[in-house]
mmCIF file of the C-alpha atoms, coordinates in Angstrom:
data_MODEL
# 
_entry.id   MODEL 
# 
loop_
_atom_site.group_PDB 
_atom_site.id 
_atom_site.type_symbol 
_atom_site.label_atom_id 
_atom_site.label_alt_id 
_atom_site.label_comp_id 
_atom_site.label_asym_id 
_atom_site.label_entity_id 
_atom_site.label_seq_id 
_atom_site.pdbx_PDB_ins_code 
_atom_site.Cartn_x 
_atom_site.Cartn_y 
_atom_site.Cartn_z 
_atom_site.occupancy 
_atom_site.B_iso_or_equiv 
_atom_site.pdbx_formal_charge 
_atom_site.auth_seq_id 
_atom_site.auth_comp_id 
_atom_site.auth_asym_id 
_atom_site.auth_atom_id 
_atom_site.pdbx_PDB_model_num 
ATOM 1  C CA . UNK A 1 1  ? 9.470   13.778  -13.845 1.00 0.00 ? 1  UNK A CA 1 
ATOM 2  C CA . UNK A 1 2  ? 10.836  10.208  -14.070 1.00 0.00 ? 2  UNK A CA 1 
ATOM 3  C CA . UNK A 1 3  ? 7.664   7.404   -12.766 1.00 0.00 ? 3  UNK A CA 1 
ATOM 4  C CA . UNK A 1 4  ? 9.424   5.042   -10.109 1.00 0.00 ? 4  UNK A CA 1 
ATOM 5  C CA . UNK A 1 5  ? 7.299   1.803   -9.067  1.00 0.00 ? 5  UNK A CA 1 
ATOM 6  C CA . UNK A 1 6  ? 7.397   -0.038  -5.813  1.00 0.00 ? 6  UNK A CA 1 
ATOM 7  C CA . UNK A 1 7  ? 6.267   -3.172  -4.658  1.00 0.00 ? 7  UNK A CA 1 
ATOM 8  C CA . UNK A 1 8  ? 4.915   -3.405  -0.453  1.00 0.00 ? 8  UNK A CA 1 
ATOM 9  C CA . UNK A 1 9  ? 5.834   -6.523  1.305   1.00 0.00 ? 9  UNK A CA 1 
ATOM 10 C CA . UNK A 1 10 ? 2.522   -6.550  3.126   1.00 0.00 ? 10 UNK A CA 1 
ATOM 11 C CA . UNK A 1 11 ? 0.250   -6.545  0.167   1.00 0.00 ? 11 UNK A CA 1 
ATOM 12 C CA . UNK A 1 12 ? 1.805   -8.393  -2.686  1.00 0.00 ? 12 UNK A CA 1 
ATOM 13 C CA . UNK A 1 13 ? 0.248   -7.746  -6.282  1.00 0.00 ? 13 UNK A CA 1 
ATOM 14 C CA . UNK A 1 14 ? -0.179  -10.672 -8.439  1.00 0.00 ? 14 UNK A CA 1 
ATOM 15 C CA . UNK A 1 15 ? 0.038   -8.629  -12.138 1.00 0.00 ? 15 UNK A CA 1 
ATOM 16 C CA . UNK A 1 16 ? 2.428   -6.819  -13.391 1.00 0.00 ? 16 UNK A CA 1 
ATOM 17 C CA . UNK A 1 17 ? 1.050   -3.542  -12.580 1.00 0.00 ? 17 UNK A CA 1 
ATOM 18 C CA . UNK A 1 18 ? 2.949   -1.949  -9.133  1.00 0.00 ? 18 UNK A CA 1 
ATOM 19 C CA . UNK A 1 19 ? 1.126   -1.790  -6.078  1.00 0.00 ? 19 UNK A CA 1 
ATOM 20 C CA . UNK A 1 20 ? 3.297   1.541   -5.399  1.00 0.00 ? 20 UNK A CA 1 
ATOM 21 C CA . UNK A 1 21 ? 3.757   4.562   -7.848  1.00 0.00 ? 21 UNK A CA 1 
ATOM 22 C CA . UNK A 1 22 ? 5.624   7.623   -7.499  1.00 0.00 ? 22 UNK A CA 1 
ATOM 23 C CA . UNK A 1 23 ? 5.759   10.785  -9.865  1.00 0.00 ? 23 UNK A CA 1 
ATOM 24 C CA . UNK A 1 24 ? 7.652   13.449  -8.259  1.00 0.00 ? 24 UNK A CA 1 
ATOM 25 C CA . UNK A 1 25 ? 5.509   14.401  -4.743  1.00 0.00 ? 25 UNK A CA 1 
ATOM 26 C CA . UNK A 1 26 ? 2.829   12.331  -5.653  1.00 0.00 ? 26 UNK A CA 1 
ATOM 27 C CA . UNK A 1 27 ? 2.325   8.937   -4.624  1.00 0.00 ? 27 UNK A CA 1 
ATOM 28 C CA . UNK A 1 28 ? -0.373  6.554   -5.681  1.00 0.00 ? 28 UNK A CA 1 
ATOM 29 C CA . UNK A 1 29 ? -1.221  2.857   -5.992  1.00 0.00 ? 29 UNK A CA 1 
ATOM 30 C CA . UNK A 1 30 ? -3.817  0.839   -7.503  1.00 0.00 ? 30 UNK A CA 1 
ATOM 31 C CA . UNK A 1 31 ? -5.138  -1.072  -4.689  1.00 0.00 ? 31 UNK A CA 1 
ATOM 32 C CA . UNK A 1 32 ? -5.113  -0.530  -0.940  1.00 0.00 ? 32 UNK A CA 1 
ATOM 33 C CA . UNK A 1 33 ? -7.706  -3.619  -0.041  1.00 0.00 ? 33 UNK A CA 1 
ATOM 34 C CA . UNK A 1 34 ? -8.392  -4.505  4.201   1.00 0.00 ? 34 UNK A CA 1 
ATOM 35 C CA . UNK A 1 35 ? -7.156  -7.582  3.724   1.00 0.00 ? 35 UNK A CA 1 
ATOM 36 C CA . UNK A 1 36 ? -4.318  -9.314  6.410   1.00 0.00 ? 36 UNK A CA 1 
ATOM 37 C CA . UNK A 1 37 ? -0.979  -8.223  5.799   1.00 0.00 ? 37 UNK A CA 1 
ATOM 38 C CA . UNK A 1 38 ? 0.890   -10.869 3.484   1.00 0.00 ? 38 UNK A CA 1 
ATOM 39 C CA . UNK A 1 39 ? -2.381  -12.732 2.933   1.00 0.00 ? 39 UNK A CA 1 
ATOM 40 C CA . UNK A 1 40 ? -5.534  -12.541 0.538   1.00 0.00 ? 40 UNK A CA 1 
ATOM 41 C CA . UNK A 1 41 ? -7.462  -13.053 3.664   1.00 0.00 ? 41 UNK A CA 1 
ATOM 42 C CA . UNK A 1 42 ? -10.315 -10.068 4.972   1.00 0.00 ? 42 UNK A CA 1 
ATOM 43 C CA . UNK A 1 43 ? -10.808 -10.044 8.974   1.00 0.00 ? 43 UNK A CA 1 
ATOM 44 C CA . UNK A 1 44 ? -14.589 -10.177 9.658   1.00 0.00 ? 44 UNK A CA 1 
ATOM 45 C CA . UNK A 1 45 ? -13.976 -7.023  12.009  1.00 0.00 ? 45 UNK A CA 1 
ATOM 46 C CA . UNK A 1 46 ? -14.250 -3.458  10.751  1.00 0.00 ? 46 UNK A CA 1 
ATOM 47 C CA . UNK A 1 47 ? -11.788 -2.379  13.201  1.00 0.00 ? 47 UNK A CA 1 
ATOM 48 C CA . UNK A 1 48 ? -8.840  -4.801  11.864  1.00 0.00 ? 48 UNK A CA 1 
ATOM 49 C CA . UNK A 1 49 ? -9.552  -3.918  8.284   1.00 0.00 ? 49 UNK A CA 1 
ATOM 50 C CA . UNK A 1 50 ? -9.059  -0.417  9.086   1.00 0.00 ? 50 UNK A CA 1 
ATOM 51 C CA . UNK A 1 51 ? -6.231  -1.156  10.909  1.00 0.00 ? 51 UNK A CA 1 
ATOM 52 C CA . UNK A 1 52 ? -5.331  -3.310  7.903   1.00 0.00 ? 52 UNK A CA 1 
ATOM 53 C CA . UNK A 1 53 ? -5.476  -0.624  5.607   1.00 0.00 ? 53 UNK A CA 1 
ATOM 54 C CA . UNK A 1 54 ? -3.380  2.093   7.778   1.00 0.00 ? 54 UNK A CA 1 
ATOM 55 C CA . UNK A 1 55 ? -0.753  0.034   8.156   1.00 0.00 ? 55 UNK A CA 1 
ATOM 56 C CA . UNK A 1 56 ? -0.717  -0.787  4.012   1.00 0.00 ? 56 UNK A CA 1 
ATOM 57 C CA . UNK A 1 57 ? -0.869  2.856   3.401   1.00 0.00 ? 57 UNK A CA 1 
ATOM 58 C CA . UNK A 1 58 ? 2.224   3.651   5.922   1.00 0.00 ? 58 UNK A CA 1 
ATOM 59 C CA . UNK A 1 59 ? 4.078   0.754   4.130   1.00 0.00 ? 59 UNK A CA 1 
ATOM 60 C CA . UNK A 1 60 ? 3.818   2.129   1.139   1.00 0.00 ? 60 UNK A CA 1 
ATOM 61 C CA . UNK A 1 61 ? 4.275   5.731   1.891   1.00 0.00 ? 61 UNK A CA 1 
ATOM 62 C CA . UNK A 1 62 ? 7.695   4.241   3.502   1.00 0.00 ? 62 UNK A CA 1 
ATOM 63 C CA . UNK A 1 63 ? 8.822   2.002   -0.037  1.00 0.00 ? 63 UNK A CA 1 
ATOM 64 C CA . UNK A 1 64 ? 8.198   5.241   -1.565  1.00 0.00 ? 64 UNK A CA 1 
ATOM 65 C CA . UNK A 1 65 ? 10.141  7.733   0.293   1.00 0.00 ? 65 UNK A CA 1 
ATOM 66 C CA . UNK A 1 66 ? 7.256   9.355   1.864   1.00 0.00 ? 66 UNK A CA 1 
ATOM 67 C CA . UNK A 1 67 ? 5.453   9.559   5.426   1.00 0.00 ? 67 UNK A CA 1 
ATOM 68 C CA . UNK A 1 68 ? 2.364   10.347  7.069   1.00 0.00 ? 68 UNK A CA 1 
ATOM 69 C CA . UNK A 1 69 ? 2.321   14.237  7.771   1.00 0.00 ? 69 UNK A CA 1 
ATOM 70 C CA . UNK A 1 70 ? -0.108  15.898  10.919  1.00 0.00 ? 70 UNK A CA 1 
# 
């Protein structure tokens, strides 16, 4: 299975290793930090780094191809 690599608007990656890897039905990445969306900046509240991080994670299910699944 052909590797495709993304890049996710939200969390930009600043080496050349992709924030977004896919291998047939399995997608990865090499970071998912808390920090604000398009920033390197970490809200002092649990509750918007967690949001932070669910909204990274949908992002790059999306560049991917993928989605969440109940």
């Amino acid at each position: 299975m052909p590797r495709q690599s993304f890049d996710a608007a939200s969390m930009p990656h600043s080496n050349p290793i992709p924030a977004v890897t896919r291998i047939g039905p399995l997608v990865t990445s090499s970071i998912i930090a808390s920090r604000n969306p398009g920033s390197s900046e970490v809200p002092g509240d649990i509750r918007a780094q967690l949001d932070n991080l669910f909204h990274h994670v949908g992002e790059m299910l999306a560049v991917a191809g993928a989605e969440w699944r109940h």
